[in-house]
GUFIVEX-614885 format. One record per residue: x, y, z of N, C-alpha, C, CB in turn. Coordinates in steps of 0.1 Angstrom, whole numbers, plus 5000, padded with zeros to 4 digits. Glycine has a CB too. Layout:
<sites>
XYZXYZXYZXYZ/...
</sites>
This chain:
<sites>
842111544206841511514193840111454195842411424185/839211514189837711404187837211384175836511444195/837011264175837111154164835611104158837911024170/835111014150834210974151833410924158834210944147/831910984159831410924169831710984185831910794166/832711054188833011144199832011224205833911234195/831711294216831711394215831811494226831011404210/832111594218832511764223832411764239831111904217/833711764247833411764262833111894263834411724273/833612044257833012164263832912244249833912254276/832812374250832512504243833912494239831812644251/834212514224835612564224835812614209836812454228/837012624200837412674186838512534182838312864187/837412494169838612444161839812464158838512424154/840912424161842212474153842812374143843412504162/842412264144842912184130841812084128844512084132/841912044112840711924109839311984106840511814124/838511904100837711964097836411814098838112034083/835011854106834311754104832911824101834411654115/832211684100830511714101830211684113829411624092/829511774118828611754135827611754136828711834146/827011664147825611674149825411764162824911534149/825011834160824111924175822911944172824512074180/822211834168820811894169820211884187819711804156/820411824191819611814204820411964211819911644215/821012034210820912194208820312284201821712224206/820512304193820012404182818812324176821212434170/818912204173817612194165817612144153817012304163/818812164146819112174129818412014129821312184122/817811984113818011894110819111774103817411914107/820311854102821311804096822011814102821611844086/823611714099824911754103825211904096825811644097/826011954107826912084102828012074099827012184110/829412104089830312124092831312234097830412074087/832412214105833212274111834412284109833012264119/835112364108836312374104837212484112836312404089/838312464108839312554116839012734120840812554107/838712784130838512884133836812874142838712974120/836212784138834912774137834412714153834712684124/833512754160832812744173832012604174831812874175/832712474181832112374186831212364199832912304185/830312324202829512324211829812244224828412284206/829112204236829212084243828711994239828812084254/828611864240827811754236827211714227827311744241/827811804210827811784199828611674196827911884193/827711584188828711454180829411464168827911344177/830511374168831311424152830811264146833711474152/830011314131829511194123830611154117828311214113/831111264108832611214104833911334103832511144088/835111294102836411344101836611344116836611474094/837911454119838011424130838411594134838911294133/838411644143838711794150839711774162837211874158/840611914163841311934173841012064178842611904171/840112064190839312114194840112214208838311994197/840212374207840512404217839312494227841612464212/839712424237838712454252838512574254839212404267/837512674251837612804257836412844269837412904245/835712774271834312754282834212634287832712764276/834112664301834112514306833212504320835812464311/832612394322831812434340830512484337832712574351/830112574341828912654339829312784330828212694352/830212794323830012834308829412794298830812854303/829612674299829312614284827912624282829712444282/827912594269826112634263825112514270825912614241/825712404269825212254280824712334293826912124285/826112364302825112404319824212504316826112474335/824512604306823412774305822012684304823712924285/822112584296820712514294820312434307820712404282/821412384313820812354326820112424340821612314329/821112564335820612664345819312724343821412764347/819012714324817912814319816212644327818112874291/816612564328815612454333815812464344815712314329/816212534353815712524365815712634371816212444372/815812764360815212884366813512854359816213074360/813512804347812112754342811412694354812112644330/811512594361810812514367810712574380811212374366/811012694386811312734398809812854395813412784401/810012874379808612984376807312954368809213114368/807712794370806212704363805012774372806212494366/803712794362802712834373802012694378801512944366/801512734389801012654395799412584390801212714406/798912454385797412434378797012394390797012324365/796212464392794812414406793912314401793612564410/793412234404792312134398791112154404792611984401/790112104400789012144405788712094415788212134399/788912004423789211944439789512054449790511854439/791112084442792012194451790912314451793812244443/790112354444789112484442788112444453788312504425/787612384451786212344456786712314472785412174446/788212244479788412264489788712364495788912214492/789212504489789512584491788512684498790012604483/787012664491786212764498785212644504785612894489/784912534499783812434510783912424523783812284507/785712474527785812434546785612534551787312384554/785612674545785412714549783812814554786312714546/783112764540782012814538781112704553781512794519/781612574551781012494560781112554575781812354559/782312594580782712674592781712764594784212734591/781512874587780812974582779312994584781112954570/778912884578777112784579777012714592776712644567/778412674598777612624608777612724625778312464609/778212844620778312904635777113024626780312974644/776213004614775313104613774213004622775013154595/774312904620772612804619772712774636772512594605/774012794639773512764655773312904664774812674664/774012994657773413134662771913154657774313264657/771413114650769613144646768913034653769113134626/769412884655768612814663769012784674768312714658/770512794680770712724690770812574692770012764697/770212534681770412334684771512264676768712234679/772312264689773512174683773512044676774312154691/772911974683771911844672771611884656770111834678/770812014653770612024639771712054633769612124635/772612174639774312204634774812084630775512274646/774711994638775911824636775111794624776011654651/773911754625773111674618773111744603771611654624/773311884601773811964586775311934582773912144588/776111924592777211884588777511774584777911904597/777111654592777211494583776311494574776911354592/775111574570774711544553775811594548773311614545/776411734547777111784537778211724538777211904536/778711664547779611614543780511584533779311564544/781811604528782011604512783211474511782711784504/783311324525784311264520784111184505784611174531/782511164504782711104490782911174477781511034488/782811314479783811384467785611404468783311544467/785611404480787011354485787811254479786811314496/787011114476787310994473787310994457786310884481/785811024454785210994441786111064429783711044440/786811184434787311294424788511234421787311444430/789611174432790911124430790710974425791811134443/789010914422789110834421789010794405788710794430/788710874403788010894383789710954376786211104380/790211024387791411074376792710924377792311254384/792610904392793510804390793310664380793810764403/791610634379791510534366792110604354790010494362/791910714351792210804338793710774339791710974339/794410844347795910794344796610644343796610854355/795710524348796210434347795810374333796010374357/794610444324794610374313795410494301793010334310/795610584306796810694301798410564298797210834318/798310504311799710464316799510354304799910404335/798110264300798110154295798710184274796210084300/798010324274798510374260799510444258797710444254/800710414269802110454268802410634271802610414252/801510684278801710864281801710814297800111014274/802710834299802910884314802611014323804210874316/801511044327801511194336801511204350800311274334/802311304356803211274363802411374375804711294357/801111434372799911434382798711464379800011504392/797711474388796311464385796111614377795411444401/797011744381796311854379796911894361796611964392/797811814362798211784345797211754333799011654344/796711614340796011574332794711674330795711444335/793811754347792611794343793611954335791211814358/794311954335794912104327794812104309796812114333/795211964304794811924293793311984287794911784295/792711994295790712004286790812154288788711914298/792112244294791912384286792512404283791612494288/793512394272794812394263793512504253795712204255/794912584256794312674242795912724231793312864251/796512704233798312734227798912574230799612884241/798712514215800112434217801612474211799912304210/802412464214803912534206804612324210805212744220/805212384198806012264199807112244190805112164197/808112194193809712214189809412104167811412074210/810012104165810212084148811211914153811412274138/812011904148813011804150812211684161814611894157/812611564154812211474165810611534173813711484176/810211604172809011604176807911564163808811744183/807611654152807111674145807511544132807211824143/809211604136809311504126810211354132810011594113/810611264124811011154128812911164130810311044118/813411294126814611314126815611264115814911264138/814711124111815511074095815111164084815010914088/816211164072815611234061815211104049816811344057/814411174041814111084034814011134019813011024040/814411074010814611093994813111163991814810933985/813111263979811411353980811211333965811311553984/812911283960812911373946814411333940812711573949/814411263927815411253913815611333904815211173906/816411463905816511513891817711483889816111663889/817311433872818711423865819011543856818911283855/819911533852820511653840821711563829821811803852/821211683819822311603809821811453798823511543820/820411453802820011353795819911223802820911343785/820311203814820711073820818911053825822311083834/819310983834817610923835817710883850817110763822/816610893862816710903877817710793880815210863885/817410673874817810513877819510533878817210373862/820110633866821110683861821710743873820910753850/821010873876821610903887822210823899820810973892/821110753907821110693918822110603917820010643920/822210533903823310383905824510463901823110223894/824910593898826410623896826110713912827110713879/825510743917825610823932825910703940824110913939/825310613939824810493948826610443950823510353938/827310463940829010423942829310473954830210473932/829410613956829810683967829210653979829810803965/828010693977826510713991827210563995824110703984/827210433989826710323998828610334009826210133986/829410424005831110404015830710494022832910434008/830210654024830110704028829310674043829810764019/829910764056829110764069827910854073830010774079/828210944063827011054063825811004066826811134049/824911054078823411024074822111024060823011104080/823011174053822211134042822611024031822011254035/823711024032824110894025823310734026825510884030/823510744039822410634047821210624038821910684066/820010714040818910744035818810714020818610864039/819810824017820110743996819910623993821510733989/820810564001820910404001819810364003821710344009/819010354013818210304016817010294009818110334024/816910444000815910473989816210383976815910633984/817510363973817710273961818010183963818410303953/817810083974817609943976816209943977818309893990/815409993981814309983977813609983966814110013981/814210083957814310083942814409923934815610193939/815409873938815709763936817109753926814509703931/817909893928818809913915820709893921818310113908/820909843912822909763920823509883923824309653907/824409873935825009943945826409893938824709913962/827009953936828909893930829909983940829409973909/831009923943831909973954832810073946832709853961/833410123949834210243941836110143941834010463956/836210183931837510163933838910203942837510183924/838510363946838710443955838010513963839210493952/838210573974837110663977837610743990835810593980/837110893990837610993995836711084003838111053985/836411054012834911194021835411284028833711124036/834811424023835211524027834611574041835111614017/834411574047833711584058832911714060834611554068/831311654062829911764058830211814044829711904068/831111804036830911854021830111754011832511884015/830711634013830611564000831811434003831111673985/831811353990832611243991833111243978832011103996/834311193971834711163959835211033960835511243955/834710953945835010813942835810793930833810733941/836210723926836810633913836310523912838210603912/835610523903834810393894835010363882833510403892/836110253875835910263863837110363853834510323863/837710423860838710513859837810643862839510513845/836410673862836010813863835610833874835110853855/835711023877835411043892833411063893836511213897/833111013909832110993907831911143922831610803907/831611233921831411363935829611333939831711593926/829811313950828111383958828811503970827011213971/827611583968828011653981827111783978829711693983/827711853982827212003983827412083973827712073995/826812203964827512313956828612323955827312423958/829112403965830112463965831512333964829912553978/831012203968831812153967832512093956831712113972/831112063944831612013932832012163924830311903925/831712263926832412353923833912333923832012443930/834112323934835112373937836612223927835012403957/835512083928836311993919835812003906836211863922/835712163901835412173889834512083877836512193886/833612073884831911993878831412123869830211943895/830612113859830312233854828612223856830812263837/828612313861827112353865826512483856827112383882/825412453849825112563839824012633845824912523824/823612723843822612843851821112803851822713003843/820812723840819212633837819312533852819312503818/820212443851821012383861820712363878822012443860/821512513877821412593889820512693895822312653889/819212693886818012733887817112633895817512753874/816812533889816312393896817012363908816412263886/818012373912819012353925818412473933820812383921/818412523931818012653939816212653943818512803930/815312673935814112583930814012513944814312463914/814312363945814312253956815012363971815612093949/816112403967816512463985815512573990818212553986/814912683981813812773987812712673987813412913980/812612523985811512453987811412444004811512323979/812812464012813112404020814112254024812112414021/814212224008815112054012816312084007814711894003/816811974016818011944014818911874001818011884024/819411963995820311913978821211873979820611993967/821511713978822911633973822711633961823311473977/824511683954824311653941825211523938824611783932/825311533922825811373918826411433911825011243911/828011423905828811453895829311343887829711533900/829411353872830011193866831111263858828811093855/832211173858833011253843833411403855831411303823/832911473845832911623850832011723846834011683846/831011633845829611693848828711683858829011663839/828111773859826811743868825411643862826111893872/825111523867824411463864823211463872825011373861/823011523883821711533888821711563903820911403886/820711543908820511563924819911483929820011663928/819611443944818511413949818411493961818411273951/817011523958816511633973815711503982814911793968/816111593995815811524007815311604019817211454011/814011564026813911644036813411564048813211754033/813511654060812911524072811611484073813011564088/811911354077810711264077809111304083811211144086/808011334083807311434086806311284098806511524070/806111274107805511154115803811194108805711164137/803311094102802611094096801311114102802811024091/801011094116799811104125800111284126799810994141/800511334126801011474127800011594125801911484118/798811624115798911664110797311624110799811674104/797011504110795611494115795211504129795111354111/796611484134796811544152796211684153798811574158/796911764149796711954148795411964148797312064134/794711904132793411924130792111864144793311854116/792311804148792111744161792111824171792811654164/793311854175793111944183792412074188793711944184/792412124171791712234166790112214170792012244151/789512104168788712064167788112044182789011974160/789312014192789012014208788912144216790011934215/789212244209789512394211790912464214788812424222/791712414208793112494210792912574196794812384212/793412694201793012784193794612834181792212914204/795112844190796612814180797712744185797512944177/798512694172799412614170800512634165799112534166/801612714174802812714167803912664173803012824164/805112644160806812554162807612684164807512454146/808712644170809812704176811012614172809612724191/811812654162812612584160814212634155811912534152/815212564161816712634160816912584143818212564174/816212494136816812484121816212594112816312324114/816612624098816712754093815112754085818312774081/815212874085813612894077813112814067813413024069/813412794058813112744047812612614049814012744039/813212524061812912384069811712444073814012314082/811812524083810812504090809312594081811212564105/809812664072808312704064807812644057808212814056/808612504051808312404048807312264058809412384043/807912264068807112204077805912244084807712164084/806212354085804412424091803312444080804612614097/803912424067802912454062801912304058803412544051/803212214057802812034055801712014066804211914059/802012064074801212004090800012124093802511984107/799912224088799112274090799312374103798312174090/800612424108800812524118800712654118801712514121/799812714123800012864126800712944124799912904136/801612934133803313034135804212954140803313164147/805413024127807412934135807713064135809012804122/808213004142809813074148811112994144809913074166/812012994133813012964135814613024136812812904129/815712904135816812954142817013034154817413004136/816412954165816012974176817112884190814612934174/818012964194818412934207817712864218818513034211/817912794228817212764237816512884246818012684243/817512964247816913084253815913194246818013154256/816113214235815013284222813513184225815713234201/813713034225812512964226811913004241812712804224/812413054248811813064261811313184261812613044273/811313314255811413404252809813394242812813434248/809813344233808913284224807513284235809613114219/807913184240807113104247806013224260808212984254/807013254263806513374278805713454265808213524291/805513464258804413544251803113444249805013594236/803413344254801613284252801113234262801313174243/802013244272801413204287800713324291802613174297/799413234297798113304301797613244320796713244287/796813374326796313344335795013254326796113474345/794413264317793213234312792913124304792813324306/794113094302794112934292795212824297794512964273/795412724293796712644293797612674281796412504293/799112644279799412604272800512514275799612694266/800812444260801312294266802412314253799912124268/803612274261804912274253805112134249806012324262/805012114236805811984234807011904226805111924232/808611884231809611854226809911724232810511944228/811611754221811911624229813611614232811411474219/814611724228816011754231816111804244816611844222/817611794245818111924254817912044253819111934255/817812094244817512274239815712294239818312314217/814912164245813612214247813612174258812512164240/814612154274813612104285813512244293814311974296/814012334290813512474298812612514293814412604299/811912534282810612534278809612434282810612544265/809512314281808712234291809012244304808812114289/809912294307809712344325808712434323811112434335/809012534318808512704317806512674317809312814297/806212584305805312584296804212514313805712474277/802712604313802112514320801712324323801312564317/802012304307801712184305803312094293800012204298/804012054300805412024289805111864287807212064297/805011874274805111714268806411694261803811684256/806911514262808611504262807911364249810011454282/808711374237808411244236809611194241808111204222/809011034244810111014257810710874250809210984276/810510824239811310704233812610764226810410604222/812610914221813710944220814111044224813810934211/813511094233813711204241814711204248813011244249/815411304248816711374264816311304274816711564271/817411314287816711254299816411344303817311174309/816711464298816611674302815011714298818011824288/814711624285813211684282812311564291812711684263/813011444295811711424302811311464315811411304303/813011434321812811484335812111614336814211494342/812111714330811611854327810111784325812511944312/809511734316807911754311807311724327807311614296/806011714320804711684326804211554322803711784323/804311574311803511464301804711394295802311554288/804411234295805611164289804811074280806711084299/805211084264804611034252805610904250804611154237/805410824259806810654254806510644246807010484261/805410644230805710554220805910644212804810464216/806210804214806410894205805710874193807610914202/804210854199803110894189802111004192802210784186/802411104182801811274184800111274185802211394168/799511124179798011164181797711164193797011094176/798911064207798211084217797911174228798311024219/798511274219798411474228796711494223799911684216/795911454213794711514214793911384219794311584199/794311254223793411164229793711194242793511014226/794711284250794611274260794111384263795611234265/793711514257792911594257791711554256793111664251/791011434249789811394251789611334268789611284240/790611244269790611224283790511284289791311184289/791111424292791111514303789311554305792211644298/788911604289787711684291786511554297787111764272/786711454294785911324299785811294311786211214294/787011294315787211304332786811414342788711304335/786811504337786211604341785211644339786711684340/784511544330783111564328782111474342782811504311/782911314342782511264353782411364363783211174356/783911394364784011484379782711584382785511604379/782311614368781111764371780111654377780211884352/779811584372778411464375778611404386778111334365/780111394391780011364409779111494417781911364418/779811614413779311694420778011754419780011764420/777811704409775911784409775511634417774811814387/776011534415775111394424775111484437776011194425/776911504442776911514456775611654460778711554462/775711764452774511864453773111874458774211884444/772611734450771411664448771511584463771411564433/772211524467772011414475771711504491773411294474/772711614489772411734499771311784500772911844497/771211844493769911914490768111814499770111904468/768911684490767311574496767911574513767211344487/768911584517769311544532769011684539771211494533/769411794533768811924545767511934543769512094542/766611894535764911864529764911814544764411734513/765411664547765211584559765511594571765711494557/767011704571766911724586766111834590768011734591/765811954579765012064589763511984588764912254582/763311894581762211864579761911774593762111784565/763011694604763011664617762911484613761811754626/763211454600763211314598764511284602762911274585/765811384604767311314605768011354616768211344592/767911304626768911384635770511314629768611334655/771511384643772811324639772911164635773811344651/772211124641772610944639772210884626771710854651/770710934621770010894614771011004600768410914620/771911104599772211214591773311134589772211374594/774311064602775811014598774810874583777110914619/774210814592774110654582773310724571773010494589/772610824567772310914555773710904544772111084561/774510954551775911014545776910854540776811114561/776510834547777610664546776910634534777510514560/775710634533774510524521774410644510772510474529/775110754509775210844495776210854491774710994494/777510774496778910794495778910714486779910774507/778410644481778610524472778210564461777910394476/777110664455776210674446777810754439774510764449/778710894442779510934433781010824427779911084439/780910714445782110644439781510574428782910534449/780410524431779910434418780210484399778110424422/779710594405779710674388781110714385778710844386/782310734394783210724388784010604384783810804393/783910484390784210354386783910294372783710274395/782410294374781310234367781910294354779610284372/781810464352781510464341783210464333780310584340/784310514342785510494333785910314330786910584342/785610234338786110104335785110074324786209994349/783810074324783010054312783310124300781710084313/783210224300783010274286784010404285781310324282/785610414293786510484291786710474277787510464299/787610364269787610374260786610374250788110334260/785510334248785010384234784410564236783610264229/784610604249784610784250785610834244784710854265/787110744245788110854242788410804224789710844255/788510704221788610664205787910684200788610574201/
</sites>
């Protein structure tokens, strides 16, 4: 039996009882679901209320839990690899150096001038200067709560051109929140709420929670029911007064014969193709109203996108296991490109391999279990990490601790800034060459005079990467 608060040790079929479940850190939904006899429970779905007797049919690496474990670490086994501009620049400088120096001693023969070319060009102060600009960058990363977990992360950020990013708990805050009072029948919002408010405040439901919370803030009295009865994911029924007081779903006050008239049930319908979620209120044995509810939208959100847009990511789309109408509703609030919803963990990965590029970045960002194979997969995976899985962080790249979404486009400012230093080490180191082979063919530098050359220009790129991120890092990136 699993009970409140439980949950689901494997894949299996209800055979008795009936509850509301949460799986969103699977699928995605914004809501509890309910389940009932015949009906397919997950792994590691929670029961909010009633209770199930749950039979085992997948277990081990069947269940939908390990397939997600296995789909994150065939992801991370085919993450591409980001080169940084360090790793580039060493790749062909040792050898070009090798290269130059058995040309210049075959045309002159003087091993003196060969050494003395080699300690100008020298490149330990790009060596130093380059790990030394990113690692200030990550530690004041570290100071605004984004953990990145390496150097070629962060410079991968300044070419994001595809952000995708999961709906639930990313976008939005996961609570739902009251949008909307319609009464019916004459009654009046205040009306609704304080005869709903009987039931909502016994009820364990989440949206019940939220009701409440909207009409305590209202400032309007909560009365206890005389009786009270919760159907689990349907609705709840009360006695107040001698009369029955129903919240719940359609079909439910249907079914306790509420009369719902077709004007009614026009407006009901109205609010669900809006995308929200409809509790209704029944009094007597009428329908006296509703309140629509939808998830909480994180309010930096949305000036985030535009931002980014603004830094050059060129599209922005969600991938989401909750049903269309949620999510066409939320892409359009925030300003997103393209969803995808009712989406599998495996569909999102699928999704995703369509926007991965040799030519750009893209950067995944969630925060469940049903998103850490996509932030494996994704070049660049961001977890918010205050409410994130331990599956989406250990999986990311990028870890957001205060699960605040503006700081995906300040750390893209960081990136392009840092890498802007980095360019201005290397045109210094260019320049400083350039005056040093002037000097040794010019016969001012042998080896001795070319090593203490090299030591006294090593300082000029550390300087500019110190200097200029401890000064004026932040007012660059704010």
């Amino acid at each position: 039996m699993v009970g409140l608060g439980d949950q689901v040790p494997a894949d299996g079929v209800v055979v008795e009882g009936e509850a509301s479940i949460d799986q969103s850190s699977l699928t995605g939904e914004s809501v509890p679901i309910v389940r009932g006899v015949g009906e397919e429970v997950l792994s590691s779905t929670i029961v909010v209320s009633g209770n199930l007797m749950v039979r085992i049919e997948k277990v081990g690496k069947e269940t939908t839990l390990e397939k997600i474990i296995a789909l994150v670490e065939k992801s991370r086994s085919n993450k591409a690899q980001i080169n940084t501009m360090a790793d580039r620049f060493a790749g062909w400088y040792i050898l070009l150096s090798f290269v130059g120096a058995v040309i210049l001693y075959f045309i002159f023969g003087n091993l003196p001038l060969v050494l003395s070319v080699l300690l100008v060009v020298c490149a330990d102060d790009i060596a130093v200067a380059i790990p030394l600009a990113f690692l200030m960058a990550t530690g004041y990363a570290a100071k605004r709560g984004v953990i990145i977990k390496g150097y070629n992360f962060l410079e991968g950020m300044s070419s994001l051109k595809v952000v995708v990013m999961d709906k639930t708990g990313t976008l939005t805050k996961g609570d739902l929140r009251v949008v909307g009072v319609f009464p019916f029948g004459g009654k009046s919002q205040e009306e609704v709420l304080a005869f709903g408010a009987v039931a909502f405040s016994v009820s364990s439901h989440p949206i019940s929670k939220s009701v409440i919370k909207y009409v305590k803030a209202k400032g309007l009295p909560i009365n206890r029911p005389d009786r009270f009865e919760e159907r689990s994911g349907r609705g709840a029924l009360a006695i107040y007064q001698g009369k029955n007081i129903a919240i719940g779903n359609r079909p439910f006050l249907e079914k306790l014969k509420f009369k719902i008239t077709e004007k009614q049930l026009s407006v009901i319908e109205q609010q669900e193709d809006n995308g929200l979620n409809v509790t209704l209120v029944g009094f007597g044995d009428e329908l006296i109203g509703f309140v629509a509810l939808e998830s909480e939208l994180r309010p930096e959100v949305k000036e985030s996108i535009i931002e980014l847009k603004k830094l050059g990511v060129e599209k922005v789309v969600m991938l989401t296991g909750d049903n269309e109408k949620v999510a066409k509703r939320v892409a359009e609030a925030v300003g997103i490109d393209e969803f995808y919803a009712n989406l599998l963990p495996e569909d999102k990965l699928e999704h995703l391999k369509k926007y991965l590029s040799k030519d750009y970045k893209t950067a995944m960002v969630g925060d469940g279990i049903n998103d850490a194979a996509v932030l494996g997969l994704a070049d660049i995976g961001i977890a918010m990490g205050a409410i994130g899985s331990d599956a989406a962080i250990e999986s990311a790249d990028i870890i957001l601790m205060k699960d605040d979404f503006s700081r995906i486009p300040e750390m893209m400012k960081l990136s392009k800034y840092v890498l802007g230093v980095s360019k201005q080490n290397f045109i210094v180191w260019g320049l400083v060459n350039a005056v040093g082979l002037f000097l040794v063919f010019g016969g001012v530098l042998g080896p001795t005079r070319a090593a203490a050359y090299n030591f006294l220009t090593d300082f000029i790129p550390l300087f500019n990467s110190s200097r200029l991120l401890k000064l004026h890092l932040r007012s660059k990136i704010e």
